[in-house]
C-alpha positions as CSV (number, residue, x, y, z in Angstrom):
1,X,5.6,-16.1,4.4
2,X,4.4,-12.9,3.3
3,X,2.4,-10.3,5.7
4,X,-1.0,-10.0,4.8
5,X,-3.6,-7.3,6.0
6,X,-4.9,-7.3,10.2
7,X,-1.0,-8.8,10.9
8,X,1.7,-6.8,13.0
9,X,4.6,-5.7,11.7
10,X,7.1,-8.1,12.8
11,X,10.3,-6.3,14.9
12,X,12.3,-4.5,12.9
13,X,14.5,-1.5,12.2
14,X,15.4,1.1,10.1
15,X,18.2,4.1,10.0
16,X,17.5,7.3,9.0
17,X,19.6,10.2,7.4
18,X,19.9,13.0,9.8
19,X,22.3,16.4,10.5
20,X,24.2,14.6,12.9
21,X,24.8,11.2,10.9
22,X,23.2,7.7,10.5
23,X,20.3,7.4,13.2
24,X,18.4,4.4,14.2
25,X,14.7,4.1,13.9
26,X,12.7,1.6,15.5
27,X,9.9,0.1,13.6
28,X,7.6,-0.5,16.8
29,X,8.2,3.0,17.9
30,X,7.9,4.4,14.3
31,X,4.4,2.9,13.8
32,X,2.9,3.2,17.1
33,X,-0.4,5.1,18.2
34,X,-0.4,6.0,14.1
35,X,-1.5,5.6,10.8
36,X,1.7,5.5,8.5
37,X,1.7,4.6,4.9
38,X,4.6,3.2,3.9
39,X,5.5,2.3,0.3
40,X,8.7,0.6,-0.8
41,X,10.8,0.9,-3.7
42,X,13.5,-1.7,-5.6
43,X,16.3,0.9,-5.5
44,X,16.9,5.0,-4.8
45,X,17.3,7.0,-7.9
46,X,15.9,4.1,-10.4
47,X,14.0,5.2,-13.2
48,X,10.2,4.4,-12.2
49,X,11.1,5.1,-8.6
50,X,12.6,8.5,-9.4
51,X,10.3,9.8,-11.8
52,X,6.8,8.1,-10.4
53,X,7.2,6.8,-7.6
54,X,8.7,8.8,-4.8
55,X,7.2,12.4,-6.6
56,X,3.7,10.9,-6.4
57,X,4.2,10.5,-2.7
58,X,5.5,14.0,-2.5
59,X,2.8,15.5,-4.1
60,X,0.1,14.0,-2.5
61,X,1.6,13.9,0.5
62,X,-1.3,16.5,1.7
63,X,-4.1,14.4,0.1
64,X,-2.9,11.7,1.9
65,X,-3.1,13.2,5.4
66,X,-6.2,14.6,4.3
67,X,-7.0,10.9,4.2
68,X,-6.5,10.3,8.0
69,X,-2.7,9.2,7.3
70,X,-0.2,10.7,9.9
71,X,2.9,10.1,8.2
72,X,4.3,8.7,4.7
73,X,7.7,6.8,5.0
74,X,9.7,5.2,1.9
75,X,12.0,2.7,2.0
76,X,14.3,0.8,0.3
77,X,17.4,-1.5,0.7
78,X,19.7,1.6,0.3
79,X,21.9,2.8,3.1
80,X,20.6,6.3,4.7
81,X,23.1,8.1,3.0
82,X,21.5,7.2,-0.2
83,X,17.9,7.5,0.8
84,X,18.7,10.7,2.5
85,X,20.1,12.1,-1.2
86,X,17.5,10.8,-2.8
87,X,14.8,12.2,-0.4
88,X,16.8,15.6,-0.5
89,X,16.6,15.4,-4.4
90,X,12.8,14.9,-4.8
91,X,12.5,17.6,-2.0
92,X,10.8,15.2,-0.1
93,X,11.5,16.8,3.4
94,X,8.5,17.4,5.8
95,X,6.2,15.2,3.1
96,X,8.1,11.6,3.4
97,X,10.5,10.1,5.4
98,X,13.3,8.2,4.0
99,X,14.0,4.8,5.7
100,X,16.7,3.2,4.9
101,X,16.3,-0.7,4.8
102,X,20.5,-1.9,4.1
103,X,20.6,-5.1,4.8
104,X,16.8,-6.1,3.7
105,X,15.5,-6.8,7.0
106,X,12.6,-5.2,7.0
107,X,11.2,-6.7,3.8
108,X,12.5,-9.9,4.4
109,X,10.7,-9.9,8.1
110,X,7.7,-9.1,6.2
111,X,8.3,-11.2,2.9
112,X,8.2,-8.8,0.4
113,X,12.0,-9.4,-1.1
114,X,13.0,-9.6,-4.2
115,X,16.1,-10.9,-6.5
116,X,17.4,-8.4,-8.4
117,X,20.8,-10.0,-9.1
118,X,19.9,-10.5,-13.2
119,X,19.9,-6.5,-13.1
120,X,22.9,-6.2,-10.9
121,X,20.7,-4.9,-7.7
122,X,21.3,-7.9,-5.6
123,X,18.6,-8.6,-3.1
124,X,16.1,-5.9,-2.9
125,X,12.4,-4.8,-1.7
126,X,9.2,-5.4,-3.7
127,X,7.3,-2.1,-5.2
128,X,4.5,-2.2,-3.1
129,X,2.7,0.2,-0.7
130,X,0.9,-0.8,2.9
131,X,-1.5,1.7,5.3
132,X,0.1,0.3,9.0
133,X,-2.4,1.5,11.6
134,X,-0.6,1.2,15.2
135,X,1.9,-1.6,13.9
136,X,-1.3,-3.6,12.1
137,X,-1.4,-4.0,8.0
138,X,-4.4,-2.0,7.1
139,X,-4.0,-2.5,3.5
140,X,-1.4,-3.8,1.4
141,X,-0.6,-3.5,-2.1
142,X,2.0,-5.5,-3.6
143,X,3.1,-4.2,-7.7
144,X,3.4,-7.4,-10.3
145,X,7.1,-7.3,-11.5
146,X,7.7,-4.9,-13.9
147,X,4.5,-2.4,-13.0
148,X,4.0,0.3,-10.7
149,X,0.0,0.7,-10.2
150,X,-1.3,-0.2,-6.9
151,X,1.9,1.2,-4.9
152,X,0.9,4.6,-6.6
153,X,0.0,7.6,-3.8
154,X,-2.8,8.0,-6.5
155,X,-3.9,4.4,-5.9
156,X,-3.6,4.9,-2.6
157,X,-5.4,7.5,-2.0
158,X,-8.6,6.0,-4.0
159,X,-8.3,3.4,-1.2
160,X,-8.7,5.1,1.9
């Protein structure tokens, strides 16, 4: 069942890149007393993801918080070592956090998955984009397959 806007984020977890190695991030403690928007990509360094996607985020990341939004996070079903490459690539430090997603958890919990085994990606994340206010879906914005619109920072920012 997918999550749909004024639910709470199921339990979940994510691991993030740091100095010191591979740390654990709690979704409950990442979300809480904040407004996070959080936008999710099929893969690190993919084409629309690479050029669009994440660099949107990183541009507008002080439009965004102009907007009343605390923090931006991306994630994906990369390992941390991937998403903190990519992040470092797109100079996304201090403007987005990269979560890394492995094993799919998170967008499974929240039923946003995808198959991506015709492409040889395996099972992935959905494109989408969600404004989580204190661990509740404030808005959610799920991408058709094959477009990247309504996950846009642009988009997003329009929204809010």
């Amino acid at each position: 069942m997918t999550i749909k806007v004024g639910d709470t984020l199921p339990a979940s977890g994510f691991v993030k890149a740091t100095a010191e190695g591979p740390q654990p991030v709690s979704g409950e403690d990442f979300f809480k007393g904040r407004r996070v928007a959080l936008f999710s990509v099929p893969g690190a360094f993919t084409p629309t993801c690479s050029a669009k996607h994440l660099p949107g985020f990183v541009e507008q990341a002080e439009a965004l918080k102009a907007k009343g939004i605390d923090e931006i996070a991306c994630t994906a079903v990369n390992d941390a070592f991937v998403m903190g490459a990519w992040g470092q690539s797109a100079n996304a430090g201090g403007k987005v956090t990269m979560l890394a997603d492995g094993n799919g958890d998170f967008v499974k919990s929240v039923g946003l998955e995808m198959d991506g085994s015709k492409f040889g990606m395996g099972q992935r994340g959905q494109r989408f984009a969600m404004v989580v206010n204190d661990g509740v879906v404030e808005q959610l914005h799920v991408e058709a397959p094959g477009e990247f619109r309504v996950s846009a920072a642009d988009y997003l920012i329009e929204q809010l």
